[in-house]
VMD Tcl script that builds the backbone (N, CA, C; Angstrom):
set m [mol new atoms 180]
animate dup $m
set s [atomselect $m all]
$s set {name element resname resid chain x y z} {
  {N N UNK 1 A -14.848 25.992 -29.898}
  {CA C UNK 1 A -15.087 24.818 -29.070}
  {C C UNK 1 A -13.747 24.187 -28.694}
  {N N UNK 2 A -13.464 23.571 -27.289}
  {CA C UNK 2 A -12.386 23.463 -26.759}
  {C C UNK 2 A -12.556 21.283 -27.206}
  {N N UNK 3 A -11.128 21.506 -27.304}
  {CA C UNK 3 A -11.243 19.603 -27.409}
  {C C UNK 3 A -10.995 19.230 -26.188}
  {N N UNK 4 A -11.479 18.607 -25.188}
  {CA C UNK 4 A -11.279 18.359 -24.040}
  {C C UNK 4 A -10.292 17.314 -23.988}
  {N N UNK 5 A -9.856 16.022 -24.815}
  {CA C UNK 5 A -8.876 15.752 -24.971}
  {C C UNK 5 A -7.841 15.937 -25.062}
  {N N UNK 6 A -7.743 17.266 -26.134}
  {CA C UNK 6 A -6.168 18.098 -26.098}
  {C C UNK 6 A -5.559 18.813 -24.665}
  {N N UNK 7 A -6.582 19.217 -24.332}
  {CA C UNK 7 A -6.404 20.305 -23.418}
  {C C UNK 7 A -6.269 19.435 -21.959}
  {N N UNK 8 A -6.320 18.100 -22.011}
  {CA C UNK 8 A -6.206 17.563 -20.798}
  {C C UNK 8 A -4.806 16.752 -21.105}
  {N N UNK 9 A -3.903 16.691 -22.385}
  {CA C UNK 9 A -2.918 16.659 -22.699}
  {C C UNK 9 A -1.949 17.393 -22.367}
  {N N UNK 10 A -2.384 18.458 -22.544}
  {CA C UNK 10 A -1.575 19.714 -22.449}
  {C C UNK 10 A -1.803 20.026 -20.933}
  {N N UNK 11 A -2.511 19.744 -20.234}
  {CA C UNK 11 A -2.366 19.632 -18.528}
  {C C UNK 11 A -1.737 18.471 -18.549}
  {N N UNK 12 A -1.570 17.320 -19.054}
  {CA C UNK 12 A -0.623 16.597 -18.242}
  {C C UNK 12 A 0.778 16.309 -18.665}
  {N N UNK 13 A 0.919 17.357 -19.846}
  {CA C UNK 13 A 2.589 17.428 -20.310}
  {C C UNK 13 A 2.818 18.693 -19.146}
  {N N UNK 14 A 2.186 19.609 -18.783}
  {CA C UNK 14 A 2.505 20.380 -17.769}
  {C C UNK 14 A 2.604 19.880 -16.838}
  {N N UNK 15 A 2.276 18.511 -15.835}
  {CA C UNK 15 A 2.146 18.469 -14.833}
  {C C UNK 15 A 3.531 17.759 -13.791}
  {N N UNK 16 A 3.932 17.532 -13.158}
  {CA C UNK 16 A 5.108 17.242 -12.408}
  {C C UNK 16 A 4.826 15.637 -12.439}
  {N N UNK 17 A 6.854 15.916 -12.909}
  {CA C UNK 17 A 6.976 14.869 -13.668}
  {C C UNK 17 A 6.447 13.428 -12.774}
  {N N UNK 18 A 6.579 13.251 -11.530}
  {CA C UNK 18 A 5.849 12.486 -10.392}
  {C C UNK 18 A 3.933 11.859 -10.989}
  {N N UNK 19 A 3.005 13.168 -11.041}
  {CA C UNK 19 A 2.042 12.858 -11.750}
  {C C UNK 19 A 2.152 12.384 -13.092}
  {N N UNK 20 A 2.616 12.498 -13.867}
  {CA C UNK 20 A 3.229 12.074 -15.271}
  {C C UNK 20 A 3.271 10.466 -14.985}
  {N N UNK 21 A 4.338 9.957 -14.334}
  {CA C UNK 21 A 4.534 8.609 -14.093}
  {C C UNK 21 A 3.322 7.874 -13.510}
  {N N UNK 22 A 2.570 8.791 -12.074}
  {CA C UNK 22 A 1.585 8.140 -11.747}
  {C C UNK 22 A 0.266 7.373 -12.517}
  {N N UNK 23 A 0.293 8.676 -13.966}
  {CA C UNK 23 A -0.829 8.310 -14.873}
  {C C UNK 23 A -0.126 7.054 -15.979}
  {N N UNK 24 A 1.050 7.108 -16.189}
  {CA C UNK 24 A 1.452 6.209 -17.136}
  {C C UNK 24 A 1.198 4.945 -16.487}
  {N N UNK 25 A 1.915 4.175 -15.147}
  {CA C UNK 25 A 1.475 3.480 -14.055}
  {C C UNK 25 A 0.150 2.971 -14.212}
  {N N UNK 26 A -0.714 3.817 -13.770}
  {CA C UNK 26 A -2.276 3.372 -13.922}
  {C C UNK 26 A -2.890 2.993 -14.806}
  {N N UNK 27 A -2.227 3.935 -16.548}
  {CA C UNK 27 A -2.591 3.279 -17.760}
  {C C UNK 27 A -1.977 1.702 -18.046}
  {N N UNK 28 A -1.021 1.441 -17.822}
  {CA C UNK 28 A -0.469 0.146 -17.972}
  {C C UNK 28 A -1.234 -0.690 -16.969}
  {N N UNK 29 A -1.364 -0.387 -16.287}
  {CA C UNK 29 A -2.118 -1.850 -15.332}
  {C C UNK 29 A -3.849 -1.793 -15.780}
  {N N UNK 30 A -3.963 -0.614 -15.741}
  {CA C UNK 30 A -5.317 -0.666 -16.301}
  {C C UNK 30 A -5.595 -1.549 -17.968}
  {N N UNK 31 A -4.498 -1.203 -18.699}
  {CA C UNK 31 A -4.375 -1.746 -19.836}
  {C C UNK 31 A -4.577 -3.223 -19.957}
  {N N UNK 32 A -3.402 -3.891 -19.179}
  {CA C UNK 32 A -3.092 -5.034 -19.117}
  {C C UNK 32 A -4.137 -5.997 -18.355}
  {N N UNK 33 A -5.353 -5.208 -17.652}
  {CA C UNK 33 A -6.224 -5.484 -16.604}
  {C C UNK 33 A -5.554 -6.316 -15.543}
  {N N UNK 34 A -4.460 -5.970 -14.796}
  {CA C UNK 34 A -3.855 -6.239 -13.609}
  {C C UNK 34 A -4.524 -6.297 -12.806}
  {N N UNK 35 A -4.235 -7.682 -11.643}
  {CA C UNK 35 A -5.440 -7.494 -10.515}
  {C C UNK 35 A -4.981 -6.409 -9.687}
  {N N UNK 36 A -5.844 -6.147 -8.673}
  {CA C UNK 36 A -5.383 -4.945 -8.051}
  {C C UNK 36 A -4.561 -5.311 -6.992}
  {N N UNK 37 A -5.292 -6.720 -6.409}
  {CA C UNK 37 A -3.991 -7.193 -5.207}
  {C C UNK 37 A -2.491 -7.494 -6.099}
  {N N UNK 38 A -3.049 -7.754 -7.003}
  {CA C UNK 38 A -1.130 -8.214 -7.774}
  {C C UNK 38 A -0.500 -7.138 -7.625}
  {N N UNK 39 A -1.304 -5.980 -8.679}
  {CA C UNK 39 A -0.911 -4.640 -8.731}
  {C C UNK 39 A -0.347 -4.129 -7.303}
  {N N UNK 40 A -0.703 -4.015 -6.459}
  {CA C UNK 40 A -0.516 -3.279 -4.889}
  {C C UNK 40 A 0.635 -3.984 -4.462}
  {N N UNK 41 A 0.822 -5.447 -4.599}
  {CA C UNK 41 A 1.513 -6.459 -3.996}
  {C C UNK 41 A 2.950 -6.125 -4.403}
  {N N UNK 42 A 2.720 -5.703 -5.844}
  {CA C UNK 42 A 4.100 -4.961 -7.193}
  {C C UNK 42 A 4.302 -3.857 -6.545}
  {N N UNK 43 A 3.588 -2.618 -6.465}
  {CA C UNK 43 A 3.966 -1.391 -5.994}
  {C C UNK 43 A 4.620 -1.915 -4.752}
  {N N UNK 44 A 4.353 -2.354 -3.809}
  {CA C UNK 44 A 4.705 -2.778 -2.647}
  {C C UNK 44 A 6.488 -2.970 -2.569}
  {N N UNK 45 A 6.874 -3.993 -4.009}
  {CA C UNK 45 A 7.917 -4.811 -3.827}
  {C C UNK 45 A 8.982 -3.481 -4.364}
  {N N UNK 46 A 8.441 -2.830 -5.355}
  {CA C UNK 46 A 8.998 -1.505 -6.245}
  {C C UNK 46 A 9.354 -0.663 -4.899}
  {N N UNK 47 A 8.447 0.021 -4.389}
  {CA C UNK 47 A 9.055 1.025 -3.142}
  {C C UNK 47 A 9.876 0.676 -2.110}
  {N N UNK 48 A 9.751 -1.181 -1.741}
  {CA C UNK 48 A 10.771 -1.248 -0.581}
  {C C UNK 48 A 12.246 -1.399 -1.770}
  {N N UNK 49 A 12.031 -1.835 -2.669}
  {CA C UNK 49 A 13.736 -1.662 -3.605}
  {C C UNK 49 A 13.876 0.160 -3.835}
  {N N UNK 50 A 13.237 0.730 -4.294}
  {CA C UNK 50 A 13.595 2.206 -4.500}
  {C C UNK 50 A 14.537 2.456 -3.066}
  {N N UNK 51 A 13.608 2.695 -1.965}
  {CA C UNK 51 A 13.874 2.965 -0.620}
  {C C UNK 51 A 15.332 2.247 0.088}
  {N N UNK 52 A 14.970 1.410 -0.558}
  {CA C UNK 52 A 16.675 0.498 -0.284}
  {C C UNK 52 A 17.609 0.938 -0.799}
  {N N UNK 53 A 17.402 0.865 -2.446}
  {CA C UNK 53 A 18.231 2.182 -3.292}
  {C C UNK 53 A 18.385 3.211 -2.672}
  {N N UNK 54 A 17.534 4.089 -2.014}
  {CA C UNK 54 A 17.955 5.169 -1.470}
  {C C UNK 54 A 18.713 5.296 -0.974}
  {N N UNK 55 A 18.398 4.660 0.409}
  {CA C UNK 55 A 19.273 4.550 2.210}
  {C C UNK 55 A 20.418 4.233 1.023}
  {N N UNK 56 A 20.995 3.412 0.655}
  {CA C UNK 56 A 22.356 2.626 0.373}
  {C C UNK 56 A 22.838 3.921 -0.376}
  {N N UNK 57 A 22.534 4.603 -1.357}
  {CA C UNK 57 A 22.575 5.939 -1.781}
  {C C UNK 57 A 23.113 7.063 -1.437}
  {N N UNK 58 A 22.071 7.110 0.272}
  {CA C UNK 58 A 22.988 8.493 0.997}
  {C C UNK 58 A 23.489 8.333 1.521}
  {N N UNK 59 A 23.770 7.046 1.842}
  {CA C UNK 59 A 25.214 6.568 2.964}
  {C C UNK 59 A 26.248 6.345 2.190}
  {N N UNK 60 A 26.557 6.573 0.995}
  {CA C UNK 60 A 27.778 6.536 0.644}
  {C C UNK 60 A 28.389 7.848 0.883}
}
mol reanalyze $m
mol bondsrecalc $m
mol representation Tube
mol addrep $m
């Protein structure tokens, strides 16, 4: 008999490292019961700083 727990572990230590973060992400807000507009409003503020980070990044 397979533990479906383990084995969905072991798919997500395999999985790219991108999905990895996405699920950690979702566990924390889910955790914390974040609203979802807060939540979205956060992702929002996170990608225009990454993206800024970027551009400023490859123009050096």
């Amino acid at each position: 008999m397979t533990d479906s727990h383990s084995s969905s572990s072991t798919a997500l230590e395999e999985a790219p490292d991108d999905v990895k973060l996405a699920v950690d992400l979702i566990y924390l807000l889910e955790s914390h019961a974040i609203d979802t507009d807060t939540a979205l409003s956060a992702i929002d503020m996170v990608k225009h700083d990454l993206l800024t980070k970027k551009a400023a990044s490859s123009s050096e």
